[in-house]
C-alpha positions as CSV (number, residue, x, y, z in Angstrom):
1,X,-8.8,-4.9,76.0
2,X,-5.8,-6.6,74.8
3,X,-3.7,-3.8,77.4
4,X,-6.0,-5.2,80.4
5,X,-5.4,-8.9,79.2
6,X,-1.6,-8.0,79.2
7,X,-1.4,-6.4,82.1
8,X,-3.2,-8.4,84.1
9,X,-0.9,-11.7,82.8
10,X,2.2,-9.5,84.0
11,X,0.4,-9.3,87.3
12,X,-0.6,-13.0,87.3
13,X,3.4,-13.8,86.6
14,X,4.7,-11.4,89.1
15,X,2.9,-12.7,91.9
16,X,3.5,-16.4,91.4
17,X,7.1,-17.5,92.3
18,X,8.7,-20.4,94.1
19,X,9.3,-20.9,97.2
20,X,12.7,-19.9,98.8
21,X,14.7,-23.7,98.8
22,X,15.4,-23.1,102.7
23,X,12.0,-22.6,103.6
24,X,11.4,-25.7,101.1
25,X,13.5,-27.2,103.3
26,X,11.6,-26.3,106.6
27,X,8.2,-26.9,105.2
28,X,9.6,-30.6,104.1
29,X,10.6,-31.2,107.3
30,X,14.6,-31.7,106.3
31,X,15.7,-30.1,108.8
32,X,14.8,-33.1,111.5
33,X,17.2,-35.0,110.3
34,X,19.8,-32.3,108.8
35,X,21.5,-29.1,110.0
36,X,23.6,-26.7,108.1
37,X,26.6,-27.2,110.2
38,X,26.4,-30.5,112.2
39,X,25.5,-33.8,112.4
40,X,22.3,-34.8,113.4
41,X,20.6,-38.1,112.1
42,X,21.8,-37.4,108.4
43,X,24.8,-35.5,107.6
44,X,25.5,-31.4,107.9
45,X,24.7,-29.8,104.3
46,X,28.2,-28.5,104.5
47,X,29.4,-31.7,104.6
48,X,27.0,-32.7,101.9
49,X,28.3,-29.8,99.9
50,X,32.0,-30.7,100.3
51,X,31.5,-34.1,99.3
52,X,30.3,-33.3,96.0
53,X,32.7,-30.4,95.4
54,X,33.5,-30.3,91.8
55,X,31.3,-32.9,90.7
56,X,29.4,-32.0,87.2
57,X,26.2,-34.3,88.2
58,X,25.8,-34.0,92.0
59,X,22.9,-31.8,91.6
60,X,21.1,-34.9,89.9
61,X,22.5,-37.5,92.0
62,X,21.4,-35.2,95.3
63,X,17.9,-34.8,93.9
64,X,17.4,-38.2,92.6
65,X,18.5,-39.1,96.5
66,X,16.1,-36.0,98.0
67,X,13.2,-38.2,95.6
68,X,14.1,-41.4,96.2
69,X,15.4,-41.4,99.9
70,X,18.7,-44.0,99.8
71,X,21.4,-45.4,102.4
72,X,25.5,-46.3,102.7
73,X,26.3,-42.8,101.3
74,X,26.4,-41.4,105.0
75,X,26.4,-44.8,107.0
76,X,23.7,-47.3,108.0
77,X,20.6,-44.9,108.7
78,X,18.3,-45.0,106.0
79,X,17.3,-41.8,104.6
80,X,13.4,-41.7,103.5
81,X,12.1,-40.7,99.7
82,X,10.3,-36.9,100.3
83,X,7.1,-36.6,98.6
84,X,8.8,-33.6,96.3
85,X,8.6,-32.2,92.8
86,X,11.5,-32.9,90.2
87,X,12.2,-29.0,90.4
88,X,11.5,-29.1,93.9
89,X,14.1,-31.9,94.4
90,X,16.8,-30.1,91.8
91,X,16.0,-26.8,94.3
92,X,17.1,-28.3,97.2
93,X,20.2,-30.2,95.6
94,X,21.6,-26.7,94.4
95,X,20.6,-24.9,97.5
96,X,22.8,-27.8,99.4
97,X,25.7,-27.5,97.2
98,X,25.4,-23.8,97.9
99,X,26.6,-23.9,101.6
100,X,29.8,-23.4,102.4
């Protein structure tokens, strides 16, 4: 019994895992206002990326921004709070520090 318990909490554990941050990204609905290479309402993530280069707490400024939504980073346009998770947000701050 305590083999089928086991077993089937390996299963259970195995089967459940996050989503990819891109497709976080997609299902979020970033990408209206953000591209990986170029300017579109919001700023390229590459440019996001370079930015922050080097900076020990961009991943919690990004997310607390992804949360919270904000403006005057990138100019006058506003950009929204996304109904996301802490982790979610913290995802798609590293994932966006990731591009080159």
């Amino acid at each position: 019994m305590k083999k089928a318990i086991f077993l089937l909490s390996l299963f259970f554990v195995s089967s459940a895992h996050a989503i990819a941050p891109a497709d976080l990204a997609k299902a979020k609905n970033c990408f209206a206002c953000h591209a990986t290479d170029k300017k579109l309402i919001g700023p390229s993530y590459k440019d996001v990326a370079a930015k922050y280069k080097g900076d020990a707490s961009a991943v919690g400024k990004l997310a607390d921004k992804i949360k919270k939504g904000g403006s005057g980073a990138w100019g006058t346009m506003p950009m929204p709070p996304n109904a996301v998770s802490e982790a979610e947000a913290k995802d798609l701050a590293k994932w966006v520090l990731s591009i080159k």
